[in-house]
Backbone as CSV, one residue per row, in Angstrom:
resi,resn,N_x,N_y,N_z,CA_x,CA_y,CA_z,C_x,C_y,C_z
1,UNK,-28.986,-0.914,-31.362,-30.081,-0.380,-32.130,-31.250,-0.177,-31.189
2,UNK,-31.795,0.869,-31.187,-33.008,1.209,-30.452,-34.058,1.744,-31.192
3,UNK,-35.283,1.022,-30.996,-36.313,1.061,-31.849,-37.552,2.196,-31.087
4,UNK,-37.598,3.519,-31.733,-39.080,3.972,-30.749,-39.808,4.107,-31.196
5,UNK,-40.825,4.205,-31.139,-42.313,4.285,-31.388,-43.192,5.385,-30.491
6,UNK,-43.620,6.206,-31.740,-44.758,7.008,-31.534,-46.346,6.755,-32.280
7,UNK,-46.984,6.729,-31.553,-48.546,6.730,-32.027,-49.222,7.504,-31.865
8,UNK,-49.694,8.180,-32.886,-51.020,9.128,-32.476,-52.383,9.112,-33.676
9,UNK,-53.272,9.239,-32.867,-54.376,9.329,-33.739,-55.048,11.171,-34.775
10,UNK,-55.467,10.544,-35.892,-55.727,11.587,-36.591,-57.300,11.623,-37.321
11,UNK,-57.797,12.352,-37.249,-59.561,12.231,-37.765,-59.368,12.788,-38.999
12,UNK,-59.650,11.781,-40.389,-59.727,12.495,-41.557,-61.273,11.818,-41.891
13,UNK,-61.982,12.822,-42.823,-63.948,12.171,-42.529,-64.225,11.437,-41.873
14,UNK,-64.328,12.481,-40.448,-64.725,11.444,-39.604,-64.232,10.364,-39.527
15,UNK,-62.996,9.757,-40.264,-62.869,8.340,-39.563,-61.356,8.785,-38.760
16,UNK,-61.303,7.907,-37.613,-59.816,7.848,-36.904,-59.229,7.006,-37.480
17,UNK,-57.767,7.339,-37.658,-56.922,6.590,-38.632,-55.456,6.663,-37.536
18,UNK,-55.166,5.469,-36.883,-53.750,5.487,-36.053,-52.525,5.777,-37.282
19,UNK,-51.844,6.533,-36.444,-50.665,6.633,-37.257,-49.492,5.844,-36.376
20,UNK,-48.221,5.810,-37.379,-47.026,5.101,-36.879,-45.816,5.790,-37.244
21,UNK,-45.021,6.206,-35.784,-43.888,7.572,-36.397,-42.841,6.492,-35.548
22,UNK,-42.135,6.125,-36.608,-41.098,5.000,-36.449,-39.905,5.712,-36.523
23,UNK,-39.135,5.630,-35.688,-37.344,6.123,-35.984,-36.549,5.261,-35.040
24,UNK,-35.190,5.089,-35.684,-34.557,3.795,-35.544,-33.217,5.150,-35.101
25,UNK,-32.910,4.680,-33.919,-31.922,5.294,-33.123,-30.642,4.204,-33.166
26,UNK,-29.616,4.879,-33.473,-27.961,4.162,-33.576,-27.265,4.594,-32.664
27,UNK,-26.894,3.982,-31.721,-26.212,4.576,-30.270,-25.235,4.882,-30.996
28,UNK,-24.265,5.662,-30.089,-22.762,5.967,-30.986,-21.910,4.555,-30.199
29,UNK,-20.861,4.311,-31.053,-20.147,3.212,-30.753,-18.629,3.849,-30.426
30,UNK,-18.155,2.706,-29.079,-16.742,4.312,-28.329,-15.718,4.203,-30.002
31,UNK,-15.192,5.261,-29.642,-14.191,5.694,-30.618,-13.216,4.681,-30.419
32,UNK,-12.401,4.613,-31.677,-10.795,2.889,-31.697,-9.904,4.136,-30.725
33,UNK,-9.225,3.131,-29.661,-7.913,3.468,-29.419,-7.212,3.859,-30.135
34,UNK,-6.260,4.683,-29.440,-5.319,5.519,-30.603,-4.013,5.246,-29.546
35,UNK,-2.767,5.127,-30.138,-1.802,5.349,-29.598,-1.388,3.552,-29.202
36,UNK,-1.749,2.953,-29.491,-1.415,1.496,-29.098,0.132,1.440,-29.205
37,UNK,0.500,0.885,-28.266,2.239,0.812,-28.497,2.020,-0.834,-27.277
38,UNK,3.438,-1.126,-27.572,3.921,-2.400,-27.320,5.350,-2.089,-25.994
39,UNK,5.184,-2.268,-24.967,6.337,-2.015,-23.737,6.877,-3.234,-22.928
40,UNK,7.875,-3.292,-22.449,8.214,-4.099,-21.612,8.729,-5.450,-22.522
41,UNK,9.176,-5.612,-23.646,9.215,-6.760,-24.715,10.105,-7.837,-24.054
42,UNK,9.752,-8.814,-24.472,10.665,-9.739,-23.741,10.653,-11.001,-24.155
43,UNK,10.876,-12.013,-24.281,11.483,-13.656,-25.352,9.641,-14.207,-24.838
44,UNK,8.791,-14.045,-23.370,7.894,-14.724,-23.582,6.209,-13.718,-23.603
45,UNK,6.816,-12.438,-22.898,5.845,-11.434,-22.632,6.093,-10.246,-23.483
46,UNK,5.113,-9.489,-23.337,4.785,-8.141,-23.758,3.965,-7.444,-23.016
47,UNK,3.888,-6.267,-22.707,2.937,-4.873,-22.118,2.095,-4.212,-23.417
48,UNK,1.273,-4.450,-23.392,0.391,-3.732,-25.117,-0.710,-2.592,-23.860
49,UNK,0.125,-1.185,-24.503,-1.304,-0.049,-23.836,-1.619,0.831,-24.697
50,UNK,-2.899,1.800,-24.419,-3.212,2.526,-25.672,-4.266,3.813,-25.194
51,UNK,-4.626,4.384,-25.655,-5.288,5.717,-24.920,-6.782,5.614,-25.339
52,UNK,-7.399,6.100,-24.862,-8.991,5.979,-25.480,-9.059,7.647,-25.522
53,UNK,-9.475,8.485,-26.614,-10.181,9.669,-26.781,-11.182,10.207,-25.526
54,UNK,-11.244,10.887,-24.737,-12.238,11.511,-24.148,-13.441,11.284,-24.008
55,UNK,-13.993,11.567,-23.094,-15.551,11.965,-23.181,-17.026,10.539,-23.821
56,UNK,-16.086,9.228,-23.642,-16.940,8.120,-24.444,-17.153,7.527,-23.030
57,UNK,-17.477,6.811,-22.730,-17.688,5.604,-21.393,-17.430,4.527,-21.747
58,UNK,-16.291,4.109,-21.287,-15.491,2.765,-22.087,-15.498,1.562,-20.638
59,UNK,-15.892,0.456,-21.295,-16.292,-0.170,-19.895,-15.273,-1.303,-19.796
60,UNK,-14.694,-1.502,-20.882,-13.361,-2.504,-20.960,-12.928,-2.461,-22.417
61,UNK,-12.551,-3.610,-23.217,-11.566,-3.451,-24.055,-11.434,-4.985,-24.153
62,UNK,-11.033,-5.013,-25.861,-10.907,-6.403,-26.651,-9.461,-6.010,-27.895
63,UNK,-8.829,-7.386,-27.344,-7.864,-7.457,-27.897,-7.187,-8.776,-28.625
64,UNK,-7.254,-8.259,-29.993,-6.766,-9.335,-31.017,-5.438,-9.447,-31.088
65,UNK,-4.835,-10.488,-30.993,-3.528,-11.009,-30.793,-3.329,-12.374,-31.947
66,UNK,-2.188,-12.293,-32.717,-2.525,-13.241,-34.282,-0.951,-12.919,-34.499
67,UNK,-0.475,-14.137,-34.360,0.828,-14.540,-34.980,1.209,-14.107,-36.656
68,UNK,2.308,-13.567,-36.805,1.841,-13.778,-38.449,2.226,-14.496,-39.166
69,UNK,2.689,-15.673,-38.576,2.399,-16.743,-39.532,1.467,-17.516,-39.621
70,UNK,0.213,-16.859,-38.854,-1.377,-17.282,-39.155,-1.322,-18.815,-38.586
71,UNK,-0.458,-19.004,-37.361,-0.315,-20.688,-36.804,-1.694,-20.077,-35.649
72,UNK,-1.491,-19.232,-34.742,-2.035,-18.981,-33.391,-3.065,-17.474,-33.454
73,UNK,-4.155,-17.197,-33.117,-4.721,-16.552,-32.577,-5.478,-16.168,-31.405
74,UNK,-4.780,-15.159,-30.837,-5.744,-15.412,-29.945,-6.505,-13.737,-29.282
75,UNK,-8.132,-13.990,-28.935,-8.527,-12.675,-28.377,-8.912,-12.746,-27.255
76,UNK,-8.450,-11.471,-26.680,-8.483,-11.112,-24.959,-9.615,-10.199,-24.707
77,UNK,-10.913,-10.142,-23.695,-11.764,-9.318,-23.355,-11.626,-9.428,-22.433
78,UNK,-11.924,-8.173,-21.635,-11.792,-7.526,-20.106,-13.163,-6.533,-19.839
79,UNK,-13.910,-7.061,-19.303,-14.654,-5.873,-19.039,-14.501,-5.595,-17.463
80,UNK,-15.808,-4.298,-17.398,-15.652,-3.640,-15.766,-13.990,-3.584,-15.766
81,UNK,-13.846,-2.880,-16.678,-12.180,-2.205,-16.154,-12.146,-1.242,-16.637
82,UNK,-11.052,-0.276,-16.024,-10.904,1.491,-16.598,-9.481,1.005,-17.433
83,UNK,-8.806,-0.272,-17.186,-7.440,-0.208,-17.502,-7.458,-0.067,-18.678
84,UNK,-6.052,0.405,-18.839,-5.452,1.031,-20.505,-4.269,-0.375,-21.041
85,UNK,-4.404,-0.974,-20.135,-2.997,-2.131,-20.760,-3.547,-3.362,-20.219
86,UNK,-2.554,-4.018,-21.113,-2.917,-5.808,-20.501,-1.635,-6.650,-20.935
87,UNK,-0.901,-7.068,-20.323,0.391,-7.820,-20.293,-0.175,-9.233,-21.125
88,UNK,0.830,-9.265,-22.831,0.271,-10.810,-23.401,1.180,-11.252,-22.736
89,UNK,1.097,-12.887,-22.663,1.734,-13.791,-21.547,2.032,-15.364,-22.575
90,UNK,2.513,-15.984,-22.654,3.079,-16.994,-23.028,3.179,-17.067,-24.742
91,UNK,3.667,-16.071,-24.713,4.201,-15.365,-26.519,5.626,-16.198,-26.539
92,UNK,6.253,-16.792,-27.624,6.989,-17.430,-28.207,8.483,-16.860,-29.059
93,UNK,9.629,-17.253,-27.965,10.496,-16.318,-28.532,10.717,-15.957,-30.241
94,UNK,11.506,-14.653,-30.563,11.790,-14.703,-31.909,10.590,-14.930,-32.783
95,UNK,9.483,-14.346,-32.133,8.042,-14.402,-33.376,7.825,-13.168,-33.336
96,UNK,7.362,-13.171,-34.809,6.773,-11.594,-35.099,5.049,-11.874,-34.885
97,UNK,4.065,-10.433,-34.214,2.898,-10.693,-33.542,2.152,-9.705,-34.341
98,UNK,0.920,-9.566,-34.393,0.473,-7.948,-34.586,-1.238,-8.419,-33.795
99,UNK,-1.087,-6.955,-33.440,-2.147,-7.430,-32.207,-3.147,-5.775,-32.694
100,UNK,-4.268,-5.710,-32.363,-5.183,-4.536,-32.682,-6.092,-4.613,-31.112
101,UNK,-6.165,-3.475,-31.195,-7.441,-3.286,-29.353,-8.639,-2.349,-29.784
102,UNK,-9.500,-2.985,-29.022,-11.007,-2.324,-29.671,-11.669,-2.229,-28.209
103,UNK,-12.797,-1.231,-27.866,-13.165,-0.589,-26.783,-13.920,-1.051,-27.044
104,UNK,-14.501,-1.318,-25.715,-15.825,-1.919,-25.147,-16.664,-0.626,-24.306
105,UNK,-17.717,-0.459,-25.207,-18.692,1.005,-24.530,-19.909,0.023,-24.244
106,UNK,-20.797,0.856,-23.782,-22.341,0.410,-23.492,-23.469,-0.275,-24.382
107,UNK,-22.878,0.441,-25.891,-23.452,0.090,-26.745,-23.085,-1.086,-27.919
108,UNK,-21.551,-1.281,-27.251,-21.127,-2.290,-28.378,-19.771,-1.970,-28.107
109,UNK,-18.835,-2.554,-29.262,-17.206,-2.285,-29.460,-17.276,-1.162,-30.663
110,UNK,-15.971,-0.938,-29.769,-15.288,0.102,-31.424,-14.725,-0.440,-32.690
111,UNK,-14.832,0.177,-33.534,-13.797,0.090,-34.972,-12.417,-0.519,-33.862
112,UNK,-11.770,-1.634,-34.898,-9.944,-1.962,-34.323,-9.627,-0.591,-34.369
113,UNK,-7.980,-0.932,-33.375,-7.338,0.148,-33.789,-6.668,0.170,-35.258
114,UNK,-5.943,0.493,-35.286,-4.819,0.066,-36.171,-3.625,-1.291,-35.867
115,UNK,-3.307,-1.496,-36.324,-2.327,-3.059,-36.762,-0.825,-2.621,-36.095
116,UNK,-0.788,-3.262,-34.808,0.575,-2.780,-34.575,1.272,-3.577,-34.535
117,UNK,2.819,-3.859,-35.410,3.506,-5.104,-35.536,4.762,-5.233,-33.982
118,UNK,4.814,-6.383,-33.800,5.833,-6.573,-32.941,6.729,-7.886,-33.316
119,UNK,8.152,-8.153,-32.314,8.878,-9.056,-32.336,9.052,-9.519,-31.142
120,UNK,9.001,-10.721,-30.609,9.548,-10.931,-29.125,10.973,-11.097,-29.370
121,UNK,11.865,-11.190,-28.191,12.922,-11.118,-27.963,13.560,-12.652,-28.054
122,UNK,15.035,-13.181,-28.370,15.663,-14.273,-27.869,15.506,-14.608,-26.530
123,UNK,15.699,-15.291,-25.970,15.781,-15.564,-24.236,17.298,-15.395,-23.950
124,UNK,18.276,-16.117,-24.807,19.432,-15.223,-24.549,20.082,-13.426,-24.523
125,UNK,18.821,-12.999,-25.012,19.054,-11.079,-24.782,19.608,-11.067,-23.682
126,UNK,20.154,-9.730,-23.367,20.961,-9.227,-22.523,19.690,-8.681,-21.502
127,UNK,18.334,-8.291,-22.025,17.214,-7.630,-21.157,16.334,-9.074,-20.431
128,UNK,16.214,-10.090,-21.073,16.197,-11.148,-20.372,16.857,-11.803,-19.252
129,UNK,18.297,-12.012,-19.310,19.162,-12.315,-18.408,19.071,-11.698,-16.929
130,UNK,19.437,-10.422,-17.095,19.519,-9.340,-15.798,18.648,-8.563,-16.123
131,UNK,17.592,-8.294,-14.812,16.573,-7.060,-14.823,17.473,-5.916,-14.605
132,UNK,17.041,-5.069,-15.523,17.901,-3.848,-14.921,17.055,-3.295,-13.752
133,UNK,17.585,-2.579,-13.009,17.156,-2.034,-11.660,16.754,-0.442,-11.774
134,UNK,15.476,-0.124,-11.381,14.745,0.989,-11.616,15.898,1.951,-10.696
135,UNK,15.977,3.041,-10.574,16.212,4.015,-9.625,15.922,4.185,-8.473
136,UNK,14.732,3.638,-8.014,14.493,3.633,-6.611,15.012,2.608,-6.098
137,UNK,14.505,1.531,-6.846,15.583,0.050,-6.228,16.716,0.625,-5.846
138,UNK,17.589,1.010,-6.206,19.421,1.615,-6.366,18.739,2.694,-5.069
139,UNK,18.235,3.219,-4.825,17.871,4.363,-4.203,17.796,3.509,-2.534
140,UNK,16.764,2.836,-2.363,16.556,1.384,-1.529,17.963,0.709,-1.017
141,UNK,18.987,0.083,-1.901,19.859,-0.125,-1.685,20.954,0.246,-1.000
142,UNK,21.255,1.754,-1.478,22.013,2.864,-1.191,22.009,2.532,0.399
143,UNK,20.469,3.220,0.444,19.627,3.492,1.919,20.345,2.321,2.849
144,UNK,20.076,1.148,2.661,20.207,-0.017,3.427,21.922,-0.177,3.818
145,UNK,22.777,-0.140,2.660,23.708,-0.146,3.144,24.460,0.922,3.867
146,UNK,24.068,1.863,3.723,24.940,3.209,4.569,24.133,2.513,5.811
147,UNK,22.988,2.355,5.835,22.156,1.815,7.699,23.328,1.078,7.989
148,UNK,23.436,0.035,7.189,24.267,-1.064,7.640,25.984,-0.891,8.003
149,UNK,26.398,0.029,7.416,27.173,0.816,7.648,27.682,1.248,9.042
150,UNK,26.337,1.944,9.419,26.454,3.281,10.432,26.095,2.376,11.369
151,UNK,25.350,1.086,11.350,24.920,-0.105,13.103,26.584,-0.587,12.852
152,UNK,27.393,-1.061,11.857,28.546,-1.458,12.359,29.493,-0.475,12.558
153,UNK,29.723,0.507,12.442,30.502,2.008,13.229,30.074,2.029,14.237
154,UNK,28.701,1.695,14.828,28.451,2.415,16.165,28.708,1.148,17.012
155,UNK,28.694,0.057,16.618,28.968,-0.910,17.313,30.332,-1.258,17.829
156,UNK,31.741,-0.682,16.732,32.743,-0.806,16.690,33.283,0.040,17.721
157,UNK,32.572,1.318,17.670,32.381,2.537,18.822,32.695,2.469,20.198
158,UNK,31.179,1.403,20.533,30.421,0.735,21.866,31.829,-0.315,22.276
159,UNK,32.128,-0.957,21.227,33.232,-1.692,21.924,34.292,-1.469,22.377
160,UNK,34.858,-0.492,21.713,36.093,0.052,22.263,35.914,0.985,23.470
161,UNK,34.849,1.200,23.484,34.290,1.882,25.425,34.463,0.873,25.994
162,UNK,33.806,-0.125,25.641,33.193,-1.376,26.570,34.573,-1.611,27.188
163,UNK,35.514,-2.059,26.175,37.088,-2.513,26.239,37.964,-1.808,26.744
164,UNK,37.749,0.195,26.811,38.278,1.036,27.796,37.811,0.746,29.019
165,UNK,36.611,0.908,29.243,35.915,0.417,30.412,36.816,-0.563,31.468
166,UNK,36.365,-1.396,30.689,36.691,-2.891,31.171,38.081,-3.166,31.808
167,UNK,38.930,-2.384,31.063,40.698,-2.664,31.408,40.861,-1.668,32.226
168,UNK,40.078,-0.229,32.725,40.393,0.604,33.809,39.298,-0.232,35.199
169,UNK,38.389,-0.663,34.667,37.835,-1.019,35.979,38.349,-2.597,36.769
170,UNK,39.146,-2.865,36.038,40.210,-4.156,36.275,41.276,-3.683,37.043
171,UNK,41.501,-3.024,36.342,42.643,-1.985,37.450,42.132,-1.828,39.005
172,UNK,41.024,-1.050,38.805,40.929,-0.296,39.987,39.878,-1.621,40.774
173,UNK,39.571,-2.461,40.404,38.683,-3.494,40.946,39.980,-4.342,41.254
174,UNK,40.819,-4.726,40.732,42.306,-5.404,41.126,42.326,-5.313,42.404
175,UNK,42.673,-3.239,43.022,43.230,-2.862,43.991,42.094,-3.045,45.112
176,UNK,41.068,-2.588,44.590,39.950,-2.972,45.965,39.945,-4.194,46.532
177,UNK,40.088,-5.427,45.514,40.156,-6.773,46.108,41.053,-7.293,47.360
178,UNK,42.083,-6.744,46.516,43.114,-6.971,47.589,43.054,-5.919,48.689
179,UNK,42.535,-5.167,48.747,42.824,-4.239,50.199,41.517,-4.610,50.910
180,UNK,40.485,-5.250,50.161,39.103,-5.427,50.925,40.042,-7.001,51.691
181,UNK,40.631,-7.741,51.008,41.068,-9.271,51.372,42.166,-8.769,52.639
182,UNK,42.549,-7.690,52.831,43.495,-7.614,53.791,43.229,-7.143,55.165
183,UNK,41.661,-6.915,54.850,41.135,-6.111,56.325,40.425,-7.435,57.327
């Protein structure tokens, strides 16, 4: 809320009479996130991200997190950040969550978003157990073993020179010995 004030004076018979031109200014407050979704789910974590509308100056972000069986609540603020997500962290397998995110502007927070419900996962899931492996990982891998590959081919290579080598210059180092030993 911003309060301004104007004063000016006015002469009615001769007398001066101050006046008072009062107006009460309402900053705008940033617009609610839109798009809130829930990623990465898992028996103890979650990824919660969401988009902010354009054109507001959003300086961080508040986030309500509430079990629904109304045992646990809890809210997260972040300011001085541009980020769009925030990983919840020691969430409780097999519970249902609903969590809402509200923007932090200059002038205050936004309206919640909307109510987005979630479930964490068992710890026995199949996405718990084994990370699956992105594409580049596999990509990384690939890479490493053909290397590893191609140093033991070339090595296998080098030896069988080494080992041609070795059994002709035995030979011919044989015959020098003995004809150098006979002079």
């Amino acid at each position: 809320l911003l309060l301004m004030c104007q004063s000016c004076w006015k002469y009615h018979n001769n007398i001066s009479v101050q006046l008072w031109n009062i107006n009460f200014v309402f900053p705008d407050r940033p617009p609610a996130p839109v798009n809130v979704s829930v990623m990465h789910l898992r028996a103890d974590s979650a990824t919660v991200s969401w988009e902010v509308p354009e054109g507001d100056i959003i300086i961080g972000f508040s986030i309500s997190q509430q079990r629904m069986d109304g045992k646990m609540q809890r809210f997260i603020r972040e300011v001085n950040t541009t980020s769009r997500s925030c990983v919840l962290w020691d969430l409780e397998e097999e519970t249902d969550y609903i969590i809402q995110v509200q923007s932090i502007g200059l002038y205050g927070e936004s309206q919640a978003s909307k109510r987005v419900h979630f479930r964490t996962l068992k710890k026995t899931d199949r996405l718990d157990k084994a990370r699956h492996l992105q594409t580049g990982e596999m990509i990384i891998i690939v890479v490493v073993l053909l290397m590893w590959a191609a140093v033991i081919a070339l090595f296998c290579r080098q030896y069988d020179i080494i080992k041609d080598n070795d059994s002709s210059n035995s030979k011919d180092g044989g015959l020098l010995r003995s004809k150098v030993g006979h002079l």
